[in-house]
DOVODREN-854333 format. One record per atom (N, C-alpha, C, O): residue number from 1; residue in one letter; atom name; z, y, x. Coordinates in nm, 4 decimals. Atoms other than C-alpha are relative to their C-alpha. Layout:
! DOVODREN-854333
(NUM; 'a'; 'CA'; (Z; Y; X))
...
END
This chain:
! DOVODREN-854333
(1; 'x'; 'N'; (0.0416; 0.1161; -0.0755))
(1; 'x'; 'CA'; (-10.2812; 1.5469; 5.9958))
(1; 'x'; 'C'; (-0.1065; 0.0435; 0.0998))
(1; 'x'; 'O'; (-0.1996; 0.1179; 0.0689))
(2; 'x'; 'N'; (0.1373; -0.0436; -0.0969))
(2; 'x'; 'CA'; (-10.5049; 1.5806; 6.3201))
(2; 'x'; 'C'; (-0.0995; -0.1069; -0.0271))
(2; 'x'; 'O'; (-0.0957; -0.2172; -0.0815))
(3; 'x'; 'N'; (0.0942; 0.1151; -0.0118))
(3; 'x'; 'CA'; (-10.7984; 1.4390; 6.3687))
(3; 'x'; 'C'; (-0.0073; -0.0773; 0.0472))
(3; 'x'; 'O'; (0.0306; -0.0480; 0.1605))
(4; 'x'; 'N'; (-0.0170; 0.1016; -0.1078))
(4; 'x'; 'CA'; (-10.8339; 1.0893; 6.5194))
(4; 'x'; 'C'; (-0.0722; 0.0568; 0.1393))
(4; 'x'; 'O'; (-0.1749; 0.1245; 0.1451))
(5; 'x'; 'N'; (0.0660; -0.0394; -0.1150))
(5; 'x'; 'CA'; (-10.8966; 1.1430; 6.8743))
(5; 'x'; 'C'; (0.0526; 0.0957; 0.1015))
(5; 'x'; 'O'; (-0.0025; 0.1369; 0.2036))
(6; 'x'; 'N'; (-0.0812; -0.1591; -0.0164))
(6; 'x'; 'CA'; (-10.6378; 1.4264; 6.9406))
(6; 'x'; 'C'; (0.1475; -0.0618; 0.0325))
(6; 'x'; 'O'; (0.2249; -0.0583; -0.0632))
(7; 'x'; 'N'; (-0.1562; 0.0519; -0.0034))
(7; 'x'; 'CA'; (-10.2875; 1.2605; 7.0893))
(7; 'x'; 'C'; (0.0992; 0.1310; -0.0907))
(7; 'x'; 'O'; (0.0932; 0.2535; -0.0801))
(8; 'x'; 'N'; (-0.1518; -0.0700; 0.0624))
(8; 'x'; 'CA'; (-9.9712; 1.3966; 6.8706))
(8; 'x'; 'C'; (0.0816; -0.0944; 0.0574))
(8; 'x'; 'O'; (0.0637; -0.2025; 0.1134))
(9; 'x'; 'N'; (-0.1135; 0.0728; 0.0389))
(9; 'x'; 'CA'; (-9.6485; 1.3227; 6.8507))
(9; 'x'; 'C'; (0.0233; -0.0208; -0.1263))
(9; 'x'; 'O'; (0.1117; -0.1030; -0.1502))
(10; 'x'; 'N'; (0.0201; 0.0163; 0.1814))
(10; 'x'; 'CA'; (-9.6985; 1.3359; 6.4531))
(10; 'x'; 'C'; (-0.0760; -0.0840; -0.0165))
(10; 'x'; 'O'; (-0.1485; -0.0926; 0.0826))
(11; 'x'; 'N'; (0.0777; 0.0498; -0.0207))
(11; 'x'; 'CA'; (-9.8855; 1.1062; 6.3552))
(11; 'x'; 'C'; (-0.0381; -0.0602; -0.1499))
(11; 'x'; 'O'; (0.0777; -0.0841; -0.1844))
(12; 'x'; 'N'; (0.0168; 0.0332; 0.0926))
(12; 'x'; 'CA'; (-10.0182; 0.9725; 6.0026))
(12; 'x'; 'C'; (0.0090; -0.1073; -0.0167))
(12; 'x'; 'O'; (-0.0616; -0.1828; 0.0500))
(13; 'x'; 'N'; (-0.0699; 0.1239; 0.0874))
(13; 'x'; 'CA'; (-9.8271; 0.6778; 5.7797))
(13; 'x'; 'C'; (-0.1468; -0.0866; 0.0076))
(13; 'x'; 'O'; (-0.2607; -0.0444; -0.0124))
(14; 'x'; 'N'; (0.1241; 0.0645; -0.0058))
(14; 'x'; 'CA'; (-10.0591; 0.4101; 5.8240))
(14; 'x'; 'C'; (-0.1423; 0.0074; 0.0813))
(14; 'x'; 'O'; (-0.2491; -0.0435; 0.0471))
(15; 'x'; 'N'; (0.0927; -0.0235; -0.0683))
(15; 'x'; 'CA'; (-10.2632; 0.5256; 6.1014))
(15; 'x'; 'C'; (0.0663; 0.0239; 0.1641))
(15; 'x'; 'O'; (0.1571; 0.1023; 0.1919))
(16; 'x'; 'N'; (-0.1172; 0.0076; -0.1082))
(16; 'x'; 'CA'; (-10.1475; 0.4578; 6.4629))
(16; 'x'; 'C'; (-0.0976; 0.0072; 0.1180))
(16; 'x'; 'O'; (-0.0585; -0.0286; 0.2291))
(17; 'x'; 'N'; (0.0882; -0.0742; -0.1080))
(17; 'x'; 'CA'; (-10.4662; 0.5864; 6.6692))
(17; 'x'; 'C'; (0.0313; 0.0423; 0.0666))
(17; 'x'; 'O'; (0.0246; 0.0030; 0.1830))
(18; 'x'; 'N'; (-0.0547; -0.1331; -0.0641))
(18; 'x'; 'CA'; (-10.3177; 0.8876; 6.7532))
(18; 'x'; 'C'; (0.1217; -0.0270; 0.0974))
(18; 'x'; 'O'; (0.1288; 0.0226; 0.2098))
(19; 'x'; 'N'; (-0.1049; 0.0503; -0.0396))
(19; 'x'; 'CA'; (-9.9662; 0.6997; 6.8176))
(19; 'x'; 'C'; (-0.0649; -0.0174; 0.1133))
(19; 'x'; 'O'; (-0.0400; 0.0575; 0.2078))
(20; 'x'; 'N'; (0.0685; 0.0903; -0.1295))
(20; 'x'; 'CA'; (-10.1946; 0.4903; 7.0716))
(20; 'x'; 'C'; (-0.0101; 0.0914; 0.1162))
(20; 'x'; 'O'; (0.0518; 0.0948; 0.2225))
(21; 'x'; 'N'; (0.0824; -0.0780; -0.0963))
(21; 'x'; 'CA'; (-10.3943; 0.7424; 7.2285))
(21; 'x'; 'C'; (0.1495; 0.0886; 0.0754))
(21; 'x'; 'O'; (0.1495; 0.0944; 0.1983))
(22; 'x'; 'N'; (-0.0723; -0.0561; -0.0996))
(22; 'x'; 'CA'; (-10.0636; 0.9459; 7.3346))
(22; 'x'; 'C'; (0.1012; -0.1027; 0.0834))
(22; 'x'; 'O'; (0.1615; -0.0527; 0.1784))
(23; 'x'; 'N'; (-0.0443; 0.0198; -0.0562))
(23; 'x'; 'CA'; (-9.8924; 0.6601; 7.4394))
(23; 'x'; 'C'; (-0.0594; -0.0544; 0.0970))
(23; 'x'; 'O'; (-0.0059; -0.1133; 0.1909))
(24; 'x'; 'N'; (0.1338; 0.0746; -0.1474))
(24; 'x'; 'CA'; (-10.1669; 0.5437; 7.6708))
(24; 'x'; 'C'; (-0.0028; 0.1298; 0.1050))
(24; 'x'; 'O'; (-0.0221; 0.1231; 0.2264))
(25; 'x'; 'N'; (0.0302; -0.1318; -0.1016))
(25; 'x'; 'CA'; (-10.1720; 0.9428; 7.7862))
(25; 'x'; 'C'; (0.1720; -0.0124; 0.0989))
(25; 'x'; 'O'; (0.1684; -0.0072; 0.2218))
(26; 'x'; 'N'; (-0.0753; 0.0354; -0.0609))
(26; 'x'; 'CA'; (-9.8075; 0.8813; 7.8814))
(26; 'x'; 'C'; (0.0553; -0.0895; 0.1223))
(26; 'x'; 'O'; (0.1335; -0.0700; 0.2154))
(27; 'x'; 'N'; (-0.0398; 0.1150; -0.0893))
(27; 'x'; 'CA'; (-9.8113; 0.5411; 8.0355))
(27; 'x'; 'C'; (-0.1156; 0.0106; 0.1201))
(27; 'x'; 'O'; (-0.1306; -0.0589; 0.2207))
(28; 'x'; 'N'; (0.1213; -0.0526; -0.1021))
(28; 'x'; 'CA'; (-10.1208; 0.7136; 8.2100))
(28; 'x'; 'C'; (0.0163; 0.0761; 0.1395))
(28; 'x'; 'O'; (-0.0430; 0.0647; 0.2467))
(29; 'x'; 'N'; (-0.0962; -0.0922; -0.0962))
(29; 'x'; 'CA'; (-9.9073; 0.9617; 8.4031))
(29; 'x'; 'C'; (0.0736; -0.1001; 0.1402))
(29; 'x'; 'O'; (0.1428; -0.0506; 0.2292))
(30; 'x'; 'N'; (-0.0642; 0.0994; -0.0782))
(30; 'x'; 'CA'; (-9.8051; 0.6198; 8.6106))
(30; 'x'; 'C'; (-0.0871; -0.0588; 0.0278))
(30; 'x'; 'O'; (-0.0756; -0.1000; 0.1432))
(31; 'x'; 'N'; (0.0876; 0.1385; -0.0399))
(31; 'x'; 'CA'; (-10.0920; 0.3857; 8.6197))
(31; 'x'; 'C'; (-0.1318; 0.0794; 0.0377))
(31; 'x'; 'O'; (-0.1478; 0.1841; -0.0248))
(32; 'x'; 'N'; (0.1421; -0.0522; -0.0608))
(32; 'x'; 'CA'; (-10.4402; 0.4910; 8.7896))
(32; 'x'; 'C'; (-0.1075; -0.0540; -0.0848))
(32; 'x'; 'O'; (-0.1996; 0.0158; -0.1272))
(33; 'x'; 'N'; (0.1100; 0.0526; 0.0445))
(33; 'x'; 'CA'; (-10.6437; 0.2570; 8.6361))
(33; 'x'; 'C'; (0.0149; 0.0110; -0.2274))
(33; 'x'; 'O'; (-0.0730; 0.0134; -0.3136))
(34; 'x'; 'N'; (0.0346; -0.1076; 0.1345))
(34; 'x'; 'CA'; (-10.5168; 0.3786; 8.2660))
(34; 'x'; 'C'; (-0.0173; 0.1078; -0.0267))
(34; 'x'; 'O'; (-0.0287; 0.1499; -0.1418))
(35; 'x'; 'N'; (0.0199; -0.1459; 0.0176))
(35; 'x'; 'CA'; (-10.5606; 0.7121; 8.3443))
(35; 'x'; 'C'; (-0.1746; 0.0310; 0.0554))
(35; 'x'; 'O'; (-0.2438; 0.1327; 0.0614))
(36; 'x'; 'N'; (0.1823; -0.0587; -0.0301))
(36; 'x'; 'CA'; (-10.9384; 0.6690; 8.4607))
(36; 'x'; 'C'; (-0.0177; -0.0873; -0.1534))
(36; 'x'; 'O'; (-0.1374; -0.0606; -0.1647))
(37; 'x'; 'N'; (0.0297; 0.0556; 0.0898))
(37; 'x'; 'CA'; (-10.9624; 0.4608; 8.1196))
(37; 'x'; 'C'; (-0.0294; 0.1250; -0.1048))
(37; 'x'; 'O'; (-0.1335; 0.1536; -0.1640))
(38; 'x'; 'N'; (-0.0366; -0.1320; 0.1138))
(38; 'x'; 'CA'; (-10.8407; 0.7742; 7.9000))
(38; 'x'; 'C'; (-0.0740; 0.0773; 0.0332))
(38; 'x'; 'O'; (-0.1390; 0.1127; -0.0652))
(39; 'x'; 'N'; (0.1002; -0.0638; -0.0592))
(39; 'x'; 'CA'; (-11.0566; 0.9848; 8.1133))
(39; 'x'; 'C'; (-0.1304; -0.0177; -0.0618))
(39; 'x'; 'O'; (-0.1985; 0.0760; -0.1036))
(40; 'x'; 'N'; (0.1022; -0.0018; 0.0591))
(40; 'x'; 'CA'; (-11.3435; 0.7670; 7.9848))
(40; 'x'; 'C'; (-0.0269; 0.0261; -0.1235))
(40; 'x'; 'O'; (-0.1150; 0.1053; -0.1568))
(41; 'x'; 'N'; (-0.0157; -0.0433; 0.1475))
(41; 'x'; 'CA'; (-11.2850; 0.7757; 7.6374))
(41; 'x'; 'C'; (0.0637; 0.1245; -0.0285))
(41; 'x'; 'O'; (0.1048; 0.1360; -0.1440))
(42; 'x'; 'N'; (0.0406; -0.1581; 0.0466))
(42; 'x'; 'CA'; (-11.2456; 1.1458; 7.6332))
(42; 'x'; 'C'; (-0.1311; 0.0545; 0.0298))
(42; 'x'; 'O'; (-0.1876; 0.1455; -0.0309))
(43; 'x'; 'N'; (0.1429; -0.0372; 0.0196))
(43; 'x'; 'CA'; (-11.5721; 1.1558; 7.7681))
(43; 'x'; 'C'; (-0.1196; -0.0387; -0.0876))
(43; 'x'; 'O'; (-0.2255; 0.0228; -0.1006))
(44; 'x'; 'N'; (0.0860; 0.0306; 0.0809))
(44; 'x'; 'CA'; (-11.7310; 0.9473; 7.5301))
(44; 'x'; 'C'; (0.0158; 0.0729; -0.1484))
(44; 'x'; 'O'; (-0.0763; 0.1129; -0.2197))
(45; 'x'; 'N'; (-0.0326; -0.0929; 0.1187))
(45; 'x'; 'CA'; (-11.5427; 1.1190; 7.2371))
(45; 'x'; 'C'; (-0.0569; 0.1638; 0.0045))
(45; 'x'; 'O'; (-0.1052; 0.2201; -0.0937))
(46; 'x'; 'N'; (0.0863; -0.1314; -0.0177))
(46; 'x'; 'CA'; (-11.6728; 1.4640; 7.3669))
(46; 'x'; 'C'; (-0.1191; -0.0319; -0.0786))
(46; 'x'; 'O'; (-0.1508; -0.0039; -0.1942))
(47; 'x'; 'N'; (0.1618; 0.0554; -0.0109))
(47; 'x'; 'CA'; (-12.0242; 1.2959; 7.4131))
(47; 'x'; 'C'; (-0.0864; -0.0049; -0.2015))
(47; 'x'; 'O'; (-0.1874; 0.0368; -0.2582))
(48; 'x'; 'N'; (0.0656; 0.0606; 0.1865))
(48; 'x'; 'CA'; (-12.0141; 1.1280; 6.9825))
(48; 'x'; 'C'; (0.0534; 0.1461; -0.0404))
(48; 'x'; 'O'; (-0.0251; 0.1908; -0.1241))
(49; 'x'; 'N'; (-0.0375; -0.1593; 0.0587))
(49; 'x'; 'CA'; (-11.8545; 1.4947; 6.9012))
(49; 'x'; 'C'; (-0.1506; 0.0655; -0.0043))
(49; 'x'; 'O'; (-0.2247; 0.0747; -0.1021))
(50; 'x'; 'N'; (0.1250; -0.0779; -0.0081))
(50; 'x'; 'CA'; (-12.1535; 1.6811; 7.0408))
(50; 'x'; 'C'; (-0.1575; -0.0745; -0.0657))
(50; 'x'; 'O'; (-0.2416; -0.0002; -0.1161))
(51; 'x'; 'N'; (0.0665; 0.0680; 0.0692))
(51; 'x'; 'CA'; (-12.3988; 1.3974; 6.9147))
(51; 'x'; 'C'; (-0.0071; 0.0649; -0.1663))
(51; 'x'; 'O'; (-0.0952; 0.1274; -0.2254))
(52; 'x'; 'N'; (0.0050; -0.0269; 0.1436))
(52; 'x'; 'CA'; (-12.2821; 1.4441; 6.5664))
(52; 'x'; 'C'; (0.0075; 0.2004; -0.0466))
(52; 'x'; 'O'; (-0.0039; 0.2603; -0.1535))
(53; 'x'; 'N'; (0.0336; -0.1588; 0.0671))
(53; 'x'; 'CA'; (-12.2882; 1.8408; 6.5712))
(53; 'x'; 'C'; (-0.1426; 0.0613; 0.0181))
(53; 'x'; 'O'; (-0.1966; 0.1519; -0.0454))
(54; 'x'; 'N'; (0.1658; -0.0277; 0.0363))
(54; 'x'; 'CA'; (-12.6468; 1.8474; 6.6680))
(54; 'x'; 'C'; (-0.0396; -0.0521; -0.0978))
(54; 'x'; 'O'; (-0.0888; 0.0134; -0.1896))
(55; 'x'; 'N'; (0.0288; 0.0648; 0.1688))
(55; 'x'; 'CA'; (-12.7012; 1.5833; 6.3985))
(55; 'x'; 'C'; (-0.0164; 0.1154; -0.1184))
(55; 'x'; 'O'; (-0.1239; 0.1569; -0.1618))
(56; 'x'; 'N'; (-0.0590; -0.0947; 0.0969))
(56; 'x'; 'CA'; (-12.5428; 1.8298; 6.1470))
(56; 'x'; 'C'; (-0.0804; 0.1472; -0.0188))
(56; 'x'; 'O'; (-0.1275; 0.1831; -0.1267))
(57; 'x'; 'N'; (0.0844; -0.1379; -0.0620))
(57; 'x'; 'CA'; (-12.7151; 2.1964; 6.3190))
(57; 'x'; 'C'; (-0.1140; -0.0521; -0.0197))
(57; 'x'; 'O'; (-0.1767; 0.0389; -0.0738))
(58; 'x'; 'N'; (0.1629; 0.0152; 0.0594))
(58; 'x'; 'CA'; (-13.0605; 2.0398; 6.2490))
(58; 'x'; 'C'; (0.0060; -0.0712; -0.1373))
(58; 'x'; 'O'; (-0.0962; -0.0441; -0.2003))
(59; 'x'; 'N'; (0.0417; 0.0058; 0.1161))
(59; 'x'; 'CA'; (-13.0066; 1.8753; 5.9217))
(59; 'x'; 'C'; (0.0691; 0.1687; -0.0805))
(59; 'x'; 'O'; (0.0185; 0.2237; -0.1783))
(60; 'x'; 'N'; (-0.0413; -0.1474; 0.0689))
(60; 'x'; 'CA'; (-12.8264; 2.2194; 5.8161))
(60; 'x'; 'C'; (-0.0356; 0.0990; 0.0924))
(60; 'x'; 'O'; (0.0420; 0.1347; 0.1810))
(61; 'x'; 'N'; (-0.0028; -0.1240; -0.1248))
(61; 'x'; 'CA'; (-12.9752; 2.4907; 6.0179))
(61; 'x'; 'C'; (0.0461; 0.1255; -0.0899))
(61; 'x'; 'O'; (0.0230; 0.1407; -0.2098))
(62; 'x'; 'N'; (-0.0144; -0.1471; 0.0746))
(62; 'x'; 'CA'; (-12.8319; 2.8646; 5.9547))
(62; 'x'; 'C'; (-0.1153; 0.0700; -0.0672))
(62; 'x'; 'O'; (-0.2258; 0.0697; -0.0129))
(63; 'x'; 'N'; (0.0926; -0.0574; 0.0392))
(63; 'x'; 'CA'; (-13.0218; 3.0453; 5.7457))
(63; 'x'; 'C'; (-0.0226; 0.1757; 0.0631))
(63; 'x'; 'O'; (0.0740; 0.2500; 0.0806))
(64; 'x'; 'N'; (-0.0034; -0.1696; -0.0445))
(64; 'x'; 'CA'; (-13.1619; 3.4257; 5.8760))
(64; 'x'; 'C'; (0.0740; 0.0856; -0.1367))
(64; 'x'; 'O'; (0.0489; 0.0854; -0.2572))
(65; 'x'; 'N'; (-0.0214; -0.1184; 0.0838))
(65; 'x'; 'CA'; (-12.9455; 3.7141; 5.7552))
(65; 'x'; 'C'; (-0.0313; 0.1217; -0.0730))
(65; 'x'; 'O'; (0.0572; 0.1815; -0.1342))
END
């Protein structure tokens, strides 16, 4: 299973995110104003990605080898 956030064509029983997100990337390939939409919400998904891995890198920092 991918992670939400990641268009497939696979997609997990009971979970239709993924379904969404590629058919919006599809129907995107035609429409301007859904393809600056998808645009945004890959930038905000970047944006909470990198949010939550600094989160993570300061409550767990590496320890010296």
């Amino acid at each position: 299973q991918m992670p939400a956030g990641v268009p497939v064509a696979t997609v997990a029983v009971g979970s239709a995110r993924n379904a969404g997100l590629l058919a919006a990337r599809i129907l995107g390939t035609s429409d301007e104003t859904l393809r600056a939409r998808i645009i945004d919400a890959q930038a905000a998904l970047k944006e909470m990605v990198a949010e939550k891995d600094a989160h993570v890198r300061q409550e767990y920092p590496r320890r010296a080898e």
